[in-house]
mmCIF file as gemmi writes it, N, C-alpha and C atoms, coordinates in Angstrom:
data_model
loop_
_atom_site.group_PDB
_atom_site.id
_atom_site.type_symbol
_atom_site.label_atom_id
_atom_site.label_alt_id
_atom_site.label_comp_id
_atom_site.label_asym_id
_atom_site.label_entity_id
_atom_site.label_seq_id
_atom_site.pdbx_PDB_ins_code
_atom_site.Cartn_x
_atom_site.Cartn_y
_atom_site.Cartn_z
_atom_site.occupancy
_atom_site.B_iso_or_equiv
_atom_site.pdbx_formal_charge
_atom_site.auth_seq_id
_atom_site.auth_asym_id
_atom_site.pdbx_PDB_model_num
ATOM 1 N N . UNK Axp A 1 ? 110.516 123.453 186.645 1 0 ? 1 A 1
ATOM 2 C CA . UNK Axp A 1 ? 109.387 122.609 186.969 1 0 ? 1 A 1
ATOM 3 C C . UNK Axp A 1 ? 109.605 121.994 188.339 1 0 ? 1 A 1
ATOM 4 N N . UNK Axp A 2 ? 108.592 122.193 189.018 1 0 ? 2 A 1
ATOM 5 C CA . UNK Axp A 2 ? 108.294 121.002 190.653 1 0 ? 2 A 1
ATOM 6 C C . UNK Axp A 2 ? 108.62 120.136 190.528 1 0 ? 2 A 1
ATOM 7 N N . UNK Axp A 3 ? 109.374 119.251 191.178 1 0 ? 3 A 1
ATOM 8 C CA . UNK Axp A 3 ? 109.247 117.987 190.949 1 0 ? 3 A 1
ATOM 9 C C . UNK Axp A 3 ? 108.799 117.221 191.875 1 0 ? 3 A 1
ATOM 10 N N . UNK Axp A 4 ? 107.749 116.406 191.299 1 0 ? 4 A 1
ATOM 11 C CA . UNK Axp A 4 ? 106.447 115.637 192.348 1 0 ? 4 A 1
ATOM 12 C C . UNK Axp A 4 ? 107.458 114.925 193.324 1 0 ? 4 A 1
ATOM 13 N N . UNK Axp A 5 ? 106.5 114.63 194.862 1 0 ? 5 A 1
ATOM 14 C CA . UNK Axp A 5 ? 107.325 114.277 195.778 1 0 ? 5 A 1
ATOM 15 C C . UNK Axp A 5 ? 106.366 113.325 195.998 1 0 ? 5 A 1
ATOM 16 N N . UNK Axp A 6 ? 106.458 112.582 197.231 1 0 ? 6 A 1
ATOM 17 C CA . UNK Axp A 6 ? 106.106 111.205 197.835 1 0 ? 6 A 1
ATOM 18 C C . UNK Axp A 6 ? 105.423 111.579 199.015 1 0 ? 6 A 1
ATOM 19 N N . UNK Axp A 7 ? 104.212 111.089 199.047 1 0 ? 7 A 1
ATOM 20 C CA . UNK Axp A 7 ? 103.615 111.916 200.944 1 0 ? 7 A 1
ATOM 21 C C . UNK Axp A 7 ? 104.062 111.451 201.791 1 0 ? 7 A 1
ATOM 22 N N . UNK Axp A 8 ? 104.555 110.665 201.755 1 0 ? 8 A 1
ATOM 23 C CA . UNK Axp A 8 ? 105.474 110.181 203.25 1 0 ? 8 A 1
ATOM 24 C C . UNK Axp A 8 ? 106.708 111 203.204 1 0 ? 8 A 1
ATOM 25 N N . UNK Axp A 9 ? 107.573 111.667 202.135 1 0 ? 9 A 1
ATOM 26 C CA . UNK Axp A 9 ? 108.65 111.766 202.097 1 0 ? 9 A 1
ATOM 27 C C . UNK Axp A 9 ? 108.39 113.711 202.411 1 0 ? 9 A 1
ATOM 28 N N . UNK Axp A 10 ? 107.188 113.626 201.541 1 0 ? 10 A 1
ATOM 29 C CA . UNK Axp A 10 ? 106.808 115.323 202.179 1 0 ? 10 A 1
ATOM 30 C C . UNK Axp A 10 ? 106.65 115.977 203.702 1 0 ? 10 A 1
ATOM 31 N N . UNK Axp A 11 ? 106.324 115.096 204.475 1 0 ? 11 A 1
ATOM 32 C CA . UNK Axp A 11 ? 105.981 114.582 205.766 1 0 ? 11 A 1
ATOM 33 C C . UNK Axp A 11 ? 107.375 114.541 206.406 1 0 ? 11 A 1
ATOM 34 N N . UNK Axp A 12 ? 108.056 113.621 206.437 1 0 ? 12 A 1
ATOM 35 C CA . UNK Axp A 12 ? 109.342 113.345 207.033 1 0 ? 12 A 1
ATOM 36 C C . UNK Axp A 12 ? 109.942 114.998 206.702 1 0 ? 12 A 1
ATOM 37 N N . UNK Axp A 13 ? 110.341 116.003 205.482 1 0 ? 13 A 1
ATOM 38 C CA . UNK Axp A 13 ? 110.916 116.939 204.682 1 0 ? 13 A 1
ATOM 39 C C . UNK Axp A 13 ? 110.032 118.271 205.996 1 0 ? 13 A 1
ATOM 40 N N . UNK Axp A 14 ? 108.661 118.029 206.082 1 0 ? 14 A 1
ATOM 41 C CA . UNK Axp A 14 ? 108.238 119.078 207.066 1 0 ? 14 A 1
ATOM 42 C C . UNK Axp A 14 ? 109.026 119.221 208.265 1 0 ? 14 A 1
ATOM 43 N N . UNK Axp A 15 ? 108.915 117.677 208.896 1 0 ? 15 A 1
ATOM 44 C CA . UNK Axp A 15 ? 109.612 117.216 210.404 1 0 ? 15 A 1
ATOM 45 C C . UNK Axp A 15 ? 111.081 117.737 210.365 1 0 ? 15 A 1
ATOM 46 N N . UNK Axp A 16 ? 111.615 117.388 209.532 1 0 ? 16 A 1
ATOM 47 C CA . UNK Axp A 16 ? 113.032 117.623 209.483 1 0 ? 16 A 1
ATOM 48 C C . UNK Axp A 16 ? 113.926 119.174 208.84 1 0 ? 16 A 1
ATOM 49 N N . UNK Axp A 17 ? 112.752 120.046 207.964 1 0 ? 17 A 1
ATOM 50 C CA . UNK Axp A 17 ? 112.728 121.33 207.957 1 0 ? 17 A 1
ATOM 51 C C . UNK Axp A 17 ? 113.351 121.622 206.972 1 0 ? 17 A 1
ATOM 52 N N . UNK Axp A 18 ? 113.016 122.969 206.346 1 0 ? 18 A 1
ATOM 53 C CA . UNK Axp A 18 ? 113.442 122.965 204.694 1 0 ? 18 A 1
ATOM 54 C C . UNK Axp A 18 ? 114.66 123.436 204.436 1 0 ? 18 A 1
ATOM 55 N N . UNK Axp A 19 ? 115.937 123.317 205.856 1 0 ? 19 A 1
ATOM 56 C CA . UNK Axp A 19 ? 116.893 124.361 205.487 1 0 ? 19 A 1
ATOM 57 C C . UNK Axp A 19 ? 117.78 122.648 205.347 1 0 ? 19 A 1
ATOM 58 N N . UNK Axp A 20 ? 117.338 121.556 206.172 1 0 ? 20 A 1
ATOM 59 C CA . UNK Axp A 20 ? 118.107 120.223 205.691 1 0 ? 20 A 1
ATOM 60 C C . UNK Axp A 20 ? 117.302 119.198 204.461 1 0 ? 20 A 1
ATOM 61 N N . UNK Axp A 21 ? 117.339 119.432 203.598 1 0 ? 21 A 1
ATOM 62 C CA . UNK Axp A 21 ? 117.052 118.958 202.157 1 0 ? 21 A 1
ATOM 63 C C . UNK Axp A 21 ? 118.337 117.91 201.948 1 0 ? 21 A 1
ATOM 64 N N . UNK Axp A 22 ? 117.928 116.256 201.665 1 0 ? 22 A 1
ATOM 65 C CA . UNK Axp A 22 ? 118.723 115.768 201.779 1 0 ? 22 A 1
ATOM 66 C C . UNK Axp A 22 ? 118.367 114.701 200.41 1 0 ? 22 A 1
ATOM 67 N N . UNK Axp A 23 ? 118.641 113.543 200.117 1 0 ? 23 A 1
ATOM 68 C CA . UNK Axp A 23 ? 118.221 112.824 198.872 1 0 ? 23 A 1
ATOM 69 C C . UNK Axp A 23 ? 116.862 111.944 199.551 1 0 ? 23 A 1
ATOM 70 N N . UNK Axp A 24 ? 116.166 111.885 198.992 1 0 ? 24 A 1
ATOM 71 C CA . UNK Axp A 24 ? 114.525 111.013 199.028 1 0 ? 24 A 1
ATOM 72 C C . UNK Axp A 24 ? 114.904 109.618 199.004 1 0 ? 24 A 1
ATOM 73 N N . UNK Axp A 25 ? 115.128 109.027 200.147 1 0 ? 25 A 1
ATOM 74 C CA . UNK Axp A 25 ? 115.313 107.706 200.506 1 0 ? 25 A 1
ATOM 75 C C . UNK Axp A 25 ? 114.731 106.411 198.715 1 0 ? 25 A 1
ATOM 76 N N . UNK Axp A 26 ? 113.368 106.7 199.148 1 0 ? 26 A 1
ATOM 77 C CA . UNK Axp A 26 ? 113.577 106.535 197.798 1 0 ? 26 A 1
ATOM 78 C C . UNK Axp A 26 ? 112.967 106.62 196.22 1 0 ? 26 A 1
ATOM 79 N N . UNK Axp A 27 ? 113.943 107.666 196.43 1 0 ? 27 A 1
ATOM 80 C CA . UNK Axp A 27 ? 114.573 107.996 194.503 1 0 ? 27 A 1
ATOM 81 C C . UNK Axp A 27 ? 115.725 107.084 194.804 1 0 ? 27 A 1
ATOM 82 N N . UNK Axp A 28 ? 117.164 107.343 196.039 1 0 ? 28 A 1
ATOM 83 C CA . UNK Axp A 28 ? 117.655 106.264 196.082 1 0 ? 28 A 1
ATOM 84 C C . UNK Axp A 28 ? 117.592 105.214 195.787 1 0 ? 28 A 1
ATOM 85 N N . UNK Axp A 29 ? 116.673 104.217 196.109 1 0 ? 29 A 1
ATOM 86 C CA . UNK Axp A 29 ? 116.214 103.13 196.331 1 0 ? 29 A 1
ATOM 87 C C . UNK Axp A 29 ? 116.148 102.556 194.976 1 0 ? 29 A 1
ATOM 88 N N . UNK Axp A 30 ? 115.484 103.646 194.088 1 0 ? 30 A 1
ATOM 89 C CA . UNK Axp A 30 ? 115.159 103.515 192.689 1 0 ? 30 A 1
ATOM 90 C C . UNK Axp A 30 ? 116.266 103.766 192.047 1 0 ? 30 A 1
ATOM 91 N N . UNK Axp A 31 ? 117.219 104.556 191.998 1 0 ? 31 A 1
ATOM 92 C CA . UNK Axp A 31 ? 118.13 104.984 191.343 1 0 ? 31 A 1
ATOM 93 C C . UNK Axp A 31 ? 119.331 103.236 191.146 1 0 ? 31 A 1
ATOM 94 N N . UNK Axp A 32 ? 119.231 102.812 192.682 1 0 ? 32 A 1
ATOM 95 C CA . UNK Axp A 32 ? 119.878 101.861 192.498 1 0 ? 32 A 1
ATOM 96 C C . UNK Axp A 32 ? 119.107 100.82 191.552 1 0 ? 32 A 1
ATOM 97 N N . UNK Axp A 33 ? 117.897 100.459 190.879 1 0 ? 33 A 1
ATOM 98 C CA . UNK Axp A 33 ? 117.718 99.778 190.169 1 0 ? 33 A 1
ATOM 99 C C . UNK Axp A 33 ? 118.012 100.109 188.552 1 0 ? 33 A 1
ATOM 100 N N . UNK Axp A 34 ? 117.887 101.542 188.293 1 0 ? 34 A 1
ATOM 101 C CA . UNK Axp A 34 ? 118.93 101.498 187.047 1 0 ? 34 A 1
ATOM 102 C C . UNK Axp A 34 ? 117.243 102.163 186.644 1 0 ? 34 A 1
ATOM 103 N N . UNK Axp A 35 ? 116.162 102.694 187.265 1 0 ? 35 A 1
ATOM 104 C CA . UNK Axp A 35 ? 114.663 102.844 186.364 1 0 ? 35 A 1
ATOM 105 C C . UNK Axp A 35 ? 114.926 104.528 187.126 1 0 ? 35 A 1
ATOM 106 N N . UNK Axp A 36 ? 115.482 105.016 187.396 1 0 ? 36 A 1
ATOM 107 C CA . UNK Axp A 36 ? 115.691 106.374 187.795 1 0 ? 36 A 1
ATOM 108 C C . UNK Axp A 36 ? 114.454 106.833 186.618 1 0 ? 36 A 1
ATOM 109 N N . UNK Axp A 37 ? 115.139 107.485 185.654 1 0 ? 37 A 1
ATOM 110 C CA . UNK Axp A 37 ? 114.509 108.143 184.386 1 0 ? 37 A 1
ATOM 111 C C . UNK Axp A 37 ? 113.251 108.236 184.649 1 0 ? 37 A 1
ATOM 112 N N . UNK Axp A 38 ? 112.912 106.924 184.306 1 0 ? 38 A 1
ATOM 113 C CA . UNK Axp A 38 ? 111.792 106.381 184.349 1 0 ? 38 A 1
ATOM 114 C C . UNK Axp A 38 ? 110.97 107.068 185.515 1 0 ? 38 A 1
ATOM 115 N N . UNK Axp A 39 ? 111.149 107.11 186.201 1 0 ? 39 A 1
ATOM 116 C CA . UNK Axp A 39 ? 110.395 107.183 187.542 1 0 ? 39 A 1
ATOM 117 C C . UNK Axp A 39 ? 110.056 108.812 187.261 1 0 ? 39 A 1
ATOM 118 N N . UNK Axp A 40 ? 111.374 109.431 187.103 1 0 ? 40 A 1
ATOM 119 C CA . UNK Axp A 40 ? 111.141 110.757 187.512 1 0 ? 40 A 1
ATOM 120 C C . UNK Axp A 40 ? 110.295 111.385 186.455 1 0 ? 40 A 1
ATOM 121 N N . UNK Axp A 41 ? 110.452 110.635 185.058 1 0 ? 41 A 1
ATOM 122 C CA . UNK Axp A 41 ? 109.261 111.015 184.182 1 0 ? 41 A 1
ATOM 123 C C . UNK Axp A 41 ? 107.73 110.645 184.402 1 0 ? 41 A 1
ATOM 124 N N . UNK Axp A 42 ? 107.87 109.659 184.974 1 0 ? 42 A 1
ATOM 125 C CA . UNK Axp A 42 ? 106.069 109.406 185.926 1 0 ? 42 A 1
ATOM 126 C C . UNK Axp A 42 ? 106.029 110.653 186.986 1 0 ? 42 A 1
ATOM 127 N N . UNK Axp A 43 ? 107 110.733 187.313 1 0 ? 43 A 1
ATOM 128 C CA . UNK Axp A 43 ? 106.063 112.439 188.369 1 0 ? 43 A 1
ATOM 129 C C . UNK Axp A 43 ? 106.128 113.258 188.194 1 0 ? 43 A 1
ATOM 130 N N . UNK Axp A 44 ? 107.093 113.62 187.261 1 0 ? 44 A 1
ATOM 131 C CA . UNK Axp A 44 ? 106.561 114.82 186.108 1 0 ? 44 A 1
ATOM 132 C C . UNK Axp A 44 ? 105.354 114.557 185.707 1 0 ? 44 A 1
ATOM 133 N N . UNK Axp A 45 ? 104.712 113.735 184.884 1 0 ? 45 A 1
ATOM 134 C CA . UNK Axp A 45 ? 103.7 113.471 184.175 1 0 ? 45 A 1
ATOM 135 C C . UNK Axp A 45 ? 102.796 114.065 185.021 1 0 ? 45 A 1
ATOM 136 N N . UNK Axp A 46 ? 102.813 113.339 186.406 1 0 ? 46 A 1
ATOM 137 C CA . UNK Axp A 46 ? 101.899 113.289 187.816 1 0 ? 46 A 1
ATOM 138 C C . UNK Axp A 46 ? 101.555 114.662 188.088 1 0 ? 46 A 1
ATOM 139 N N . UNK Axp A 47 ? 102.794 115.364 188.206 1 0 ? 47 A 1
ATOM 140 C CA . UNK Axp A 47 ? 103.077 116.796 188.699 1 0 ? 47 A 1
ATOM 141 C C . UNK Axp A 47 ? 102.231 117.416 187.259 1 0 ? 47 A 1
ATOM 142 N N . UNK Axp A 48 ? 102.401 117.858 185.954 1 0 ? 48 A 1
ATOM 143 C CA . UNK Axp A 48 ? 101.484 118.27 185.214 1 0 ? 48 A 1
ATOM 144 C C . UNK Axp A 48 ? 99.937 117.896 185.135 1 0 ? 48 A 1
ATOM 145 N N . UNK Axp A 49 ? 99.851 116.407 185.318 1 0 ? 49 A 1
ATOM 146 C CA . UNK Axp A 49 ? 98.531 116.245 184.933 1 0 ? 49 A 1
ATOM 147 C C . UNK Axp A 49 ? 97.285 116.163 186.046 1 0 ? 49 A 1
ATOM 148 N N . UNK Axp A 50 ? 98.298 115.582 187.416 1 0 ? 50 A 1
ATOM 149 C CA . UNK Axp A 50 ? 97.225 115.905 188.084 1 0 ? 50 A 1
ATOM 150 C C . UNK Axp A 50 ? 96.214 114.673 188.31 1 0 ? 50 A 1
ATOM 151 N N . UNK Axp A 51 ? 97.102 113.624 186.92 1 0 ? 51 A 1
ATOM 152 C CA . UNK Axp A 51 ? 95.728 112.092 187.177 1 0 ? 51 A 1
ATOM 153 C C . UNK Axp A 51 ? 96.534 111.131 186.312 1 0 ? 51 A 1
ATOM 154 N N . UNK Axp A 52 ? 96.62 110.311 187.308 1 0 ? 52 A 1
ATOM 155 C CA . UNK Axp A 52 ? 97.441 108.603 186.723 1 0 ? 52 A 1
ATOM 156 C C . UNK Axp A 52 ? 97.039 108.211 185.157 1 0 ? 52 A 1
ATOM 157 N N . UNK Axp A 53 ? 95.346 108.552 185.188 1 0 ? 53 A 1
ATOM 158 C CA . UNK Axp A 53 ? 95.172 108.003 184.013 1 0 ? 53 A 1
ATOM 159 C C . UNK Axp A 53 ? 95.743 108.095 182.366 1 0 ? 53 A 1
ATOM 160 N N . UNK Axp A 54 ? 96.275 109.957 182.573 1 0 ? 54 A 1
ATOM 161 C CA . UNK Axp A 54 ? 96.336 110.504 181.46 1 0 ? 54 A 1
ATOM 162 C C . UNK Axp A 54 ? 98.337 110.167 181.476 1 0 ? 54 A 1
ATOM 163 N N . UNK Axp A 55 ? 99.001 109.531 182.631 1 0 ? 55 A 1
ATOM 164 C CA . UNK Axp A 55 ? 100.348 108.712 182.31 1 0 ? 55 A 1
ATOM 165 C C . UNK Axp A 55 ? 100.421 107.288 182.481 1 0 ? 55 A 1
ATOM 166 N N . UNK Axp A 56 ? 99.489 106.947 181.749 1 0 ? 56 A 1
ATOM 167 C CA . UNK Axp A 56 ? 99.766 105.09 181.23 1 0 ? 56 A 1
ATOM 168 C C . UNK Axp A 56 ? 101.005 105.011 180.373 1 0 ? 56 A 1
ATOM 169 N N . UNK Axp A 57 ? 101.944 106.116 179.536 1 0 ? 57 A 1
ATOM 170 C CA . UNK Axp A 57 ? 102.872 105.38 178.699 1 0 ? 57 A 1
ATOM 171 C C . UNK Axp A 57 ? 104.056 105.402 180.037 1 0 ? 57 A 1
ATOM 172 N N . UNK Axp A 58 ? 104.301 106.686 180.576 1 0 ? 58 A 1
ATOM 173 C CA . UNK Axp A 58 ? 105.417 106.405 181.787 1 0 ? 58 A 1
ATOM 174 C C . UNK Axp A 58 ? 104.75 105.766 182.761 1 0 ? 58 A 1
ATOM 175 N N . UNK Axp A 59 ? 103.583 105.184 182.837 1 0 ? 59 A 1
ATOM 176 C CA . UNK Axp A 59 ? 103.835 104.064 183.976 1 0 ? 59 A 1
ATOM 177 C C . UNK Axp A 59 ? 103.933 102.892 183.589 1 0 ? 59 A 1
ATOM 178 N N . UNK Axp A 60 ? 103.512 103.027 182.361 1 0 ? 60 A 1
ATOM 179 C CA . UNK Axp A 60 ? 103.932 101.28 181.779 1 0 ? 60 A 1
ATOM 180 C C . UNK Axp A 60 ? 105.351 100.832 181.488 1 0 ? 60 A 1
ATOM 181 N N . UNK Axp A 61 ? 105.948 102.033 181.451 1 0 ? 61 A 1
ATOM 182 C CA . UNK Axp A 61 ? 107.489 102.106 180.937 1 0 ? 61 A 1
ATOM 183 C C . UNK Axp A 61 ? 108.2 102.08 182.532 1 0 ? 61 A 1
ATOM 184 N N . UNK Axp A 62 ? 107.989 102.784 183.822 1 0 ? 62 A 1
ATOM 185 C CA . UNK Axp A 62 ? 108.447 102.588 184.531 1 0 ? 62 A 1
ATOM 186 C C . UNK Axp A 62 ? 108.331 100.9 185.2 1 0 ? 62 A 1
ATOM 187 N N . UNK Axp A 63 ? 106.935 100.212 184.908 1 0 ? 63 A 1
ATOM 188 C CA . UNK Axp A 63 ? 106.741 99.117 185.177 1 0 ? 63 A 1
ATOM 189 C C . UNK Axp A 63 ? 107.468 98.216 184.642 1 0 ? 63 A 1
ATOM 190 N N . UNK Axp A 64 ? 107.732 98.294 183.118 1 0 ? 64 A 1
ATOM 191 C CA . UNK Axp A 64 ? 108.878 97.106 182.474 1 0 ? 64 A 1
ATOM 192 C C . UNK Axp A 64 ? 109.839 97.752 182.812 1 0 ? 64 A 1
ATOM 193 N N . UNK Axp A 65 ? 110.487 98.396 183.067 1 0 ? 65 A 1
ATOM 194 C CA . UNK Axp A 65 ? 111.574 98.684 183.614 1 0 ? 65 A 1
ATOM 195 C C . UNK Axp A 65 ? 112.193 97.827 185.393 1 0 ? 65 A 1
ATOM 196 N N . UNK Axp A 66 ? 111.229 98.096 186.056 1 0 ? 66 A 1
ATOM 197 C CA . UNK Axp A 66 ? 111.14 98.127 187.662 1 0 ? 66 A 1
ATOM 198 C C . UNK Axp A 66 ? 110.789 96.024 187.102 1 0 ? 66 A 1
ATOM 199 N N . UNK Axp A 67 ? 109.854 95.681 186.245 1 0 ? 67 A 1
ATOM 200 C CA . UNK Axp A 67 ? 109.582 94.018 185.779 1 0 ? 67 A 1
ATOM 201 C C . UNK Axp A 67 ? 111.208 93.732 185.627 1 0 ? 67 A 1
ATOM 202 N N . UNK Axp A 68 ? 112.03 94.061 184.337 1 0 ? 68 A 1
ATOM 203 C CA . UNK Axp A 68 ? 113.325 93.91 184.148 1 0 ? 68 A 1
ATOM 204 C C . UNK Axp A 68 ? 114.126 93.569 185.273 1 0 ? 68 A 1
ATOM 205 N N . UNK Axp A 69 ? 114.174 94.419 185.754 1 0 ? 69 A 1
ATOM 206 C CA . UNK Axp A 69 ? 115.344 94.497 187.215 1 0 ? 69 A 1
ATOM 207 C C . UNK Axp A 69 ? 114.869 93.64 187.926 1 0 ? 69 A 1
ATOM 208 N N . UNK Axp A 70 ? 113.692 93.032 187.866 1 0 ? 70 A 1
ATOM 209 C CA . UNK Axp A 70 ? 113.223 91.82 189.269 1 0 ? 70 A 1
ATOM 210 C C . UNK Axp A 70 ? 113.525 90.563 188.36 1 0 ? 70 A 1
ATOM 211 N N . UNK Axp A 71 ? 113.265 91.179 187.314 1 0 ? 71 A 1
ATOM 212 C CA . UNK Axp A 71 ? 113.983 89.164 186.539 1 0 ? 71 A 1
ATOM 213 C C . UNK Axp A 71 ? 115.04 89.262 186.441 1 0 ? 71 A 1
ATOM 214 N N . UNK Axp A 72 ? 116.194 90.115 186.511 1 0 ? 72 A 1
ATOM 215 C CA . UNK Axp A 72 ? 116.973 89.616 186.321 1 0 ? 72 A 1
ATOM 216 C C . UNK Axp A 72 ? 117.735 89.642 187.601 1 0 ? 72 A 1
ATOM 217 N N . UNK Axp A 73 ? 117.463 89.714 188.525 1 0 ? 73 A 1
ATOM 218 C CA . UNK Axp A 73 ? 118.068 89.745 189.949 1 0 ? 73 A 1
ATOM 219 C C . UNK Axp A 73 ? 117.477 88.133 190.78 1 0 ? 73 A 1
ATOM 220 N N . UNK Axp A 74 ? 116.089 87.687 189.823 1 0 ? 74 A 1
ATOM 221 C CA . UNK Axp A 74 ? 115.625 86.478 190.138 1 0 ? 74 A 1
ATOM 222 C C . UNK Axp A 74 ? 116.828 85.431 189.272 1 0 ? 74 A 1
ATOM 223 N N . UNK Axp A 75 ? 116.872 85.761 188.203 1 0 ? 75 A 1
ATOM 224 C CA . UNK Axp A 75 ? 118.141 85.04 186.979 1 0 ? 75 A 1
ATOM 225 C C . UNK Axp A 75 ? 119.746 84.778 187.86 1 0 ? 75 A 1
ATOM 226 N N . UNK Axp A 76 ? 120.107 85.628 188.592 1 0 ? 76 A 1
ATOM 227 C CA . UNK Axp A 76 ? 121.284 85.841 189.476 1 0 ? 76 A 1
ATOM 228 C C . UNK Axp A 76 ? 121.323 85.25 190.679 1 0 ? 76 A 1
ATOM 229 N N . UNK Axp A 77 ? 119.8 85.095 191.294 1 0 ? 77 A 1
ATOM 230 C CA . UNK Axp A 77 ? 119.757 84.099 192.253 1 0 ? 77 A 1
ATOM 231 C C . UNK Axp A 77 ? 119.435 85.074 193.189 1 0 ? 77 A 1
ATOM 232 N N . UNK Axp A 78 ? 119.67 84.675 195.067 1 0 ? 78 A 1
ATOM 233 C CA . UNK Axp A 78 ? 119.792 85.059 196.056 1 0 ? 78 A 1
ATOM 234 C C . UNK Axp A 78 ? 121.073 86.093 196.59 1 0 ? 78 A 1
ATOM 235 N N . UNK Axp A 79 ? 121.328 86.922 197.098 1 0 ? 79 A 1
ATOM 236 C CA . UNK Axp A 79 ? 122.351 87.632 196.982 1 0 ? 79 A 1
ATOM 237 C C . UNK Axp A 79 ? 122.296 86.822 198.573 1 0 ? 79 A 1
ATOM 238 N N . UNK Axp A 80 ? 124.173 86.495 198.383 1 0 ? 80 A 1
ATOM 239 C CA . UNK Axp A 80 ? 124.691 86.089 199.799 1 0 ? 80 A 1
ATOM 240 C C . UNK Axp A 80 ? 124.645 87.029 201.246 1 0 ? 80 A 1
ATOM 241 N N . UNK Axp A 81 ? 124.417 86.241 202.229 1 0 ? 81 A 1
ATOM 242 C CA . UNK Axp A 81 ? 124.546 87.171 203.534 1 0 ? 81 A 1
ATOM 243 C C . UNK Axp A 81 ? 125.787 87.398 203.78 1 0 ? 81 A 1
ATOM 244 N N . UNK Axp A 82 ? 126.067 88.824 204.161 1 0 ? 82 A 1
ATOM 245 C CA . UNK Axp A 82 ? 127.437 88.941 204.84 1 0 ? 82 A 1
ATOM 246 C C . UNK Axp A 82 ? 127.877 88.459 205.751 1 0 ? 82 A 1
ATOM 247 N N . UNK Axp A 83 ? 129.019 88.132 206.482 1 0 ? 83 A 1
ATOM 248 C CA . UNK Axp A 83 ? 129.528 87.217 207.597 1 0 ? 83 A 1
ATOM 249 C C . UNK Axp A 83 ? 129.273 88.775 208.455 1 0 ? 83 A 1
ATOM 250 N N . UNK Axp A 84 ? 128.813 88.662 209.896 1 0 ? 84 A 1
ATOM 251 C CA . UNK Axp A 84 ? 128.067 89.594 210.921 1 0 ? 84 A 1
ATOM 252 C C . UNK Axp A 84 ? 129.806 89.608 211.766 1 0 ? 84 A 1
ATOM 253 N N . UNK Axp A 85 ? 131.026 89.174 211.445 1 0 ? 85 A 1
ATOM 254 C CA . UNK Axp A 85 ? 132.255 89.263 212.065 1 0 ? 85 A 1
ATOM 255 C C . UNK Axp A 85 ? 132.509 90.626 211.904 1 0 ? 85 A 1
C-alpha cells in the first residue's frame, strides 16, 4: 500500500529527487509525540478513501492522542532554555 504523503513534503521530495528519499520532517515531528500509529492510520484511511469524512474514527483518535501529549507537556510545565555557551 502507498503511503499518503503531505503536499508540501511531496514538493520539497520533487526538488530534492527520488534517488535521495530521506524521513518526512514531519512524521518525525510526530513520531516524537508518541501519536506515530495514529497518524499513519489517518493516511492510510486518506490514501484509500479519498475523503476525511469517511475517517472520523482515525481522526478522532489521532486528535486525543496529539490532545494527550499537549496536556501533559502543559502538566510538566515550560521546558528550560539551554545555556547558548
Amino acid at each position: 500500500m502507498a503511503k499518503a504523503g503531505h503536499a508540501w513534503s511531496r514538493a520539497a521530495a520533487a526538488e530534492q529527487g527520488e534517488a535521495e528519499e530521506g524521513e518526512d520532517p514531519l512524521d518525525a515531528m510526530i513520531a516524537r509525540t508518541g501519536c506515530l500509529e495514529q497518524h499513519r492510520q489517518l493516511q492510510e484511511c486518506m490514501a484509500e478513501r479519498q475523503d476525511w469524512r469517511h475517517c472520523q474514527a482515525q481522526l478522532r483518535a489521532f486528535g486525543a492522542c496529539m490532545a494527550q501529549r499537549q496536556q501533559q507537556q502543559q502538566q510538566r510545565g515550560p521546558i528550560p532554555a539551554r545555556p547558548t555557551d
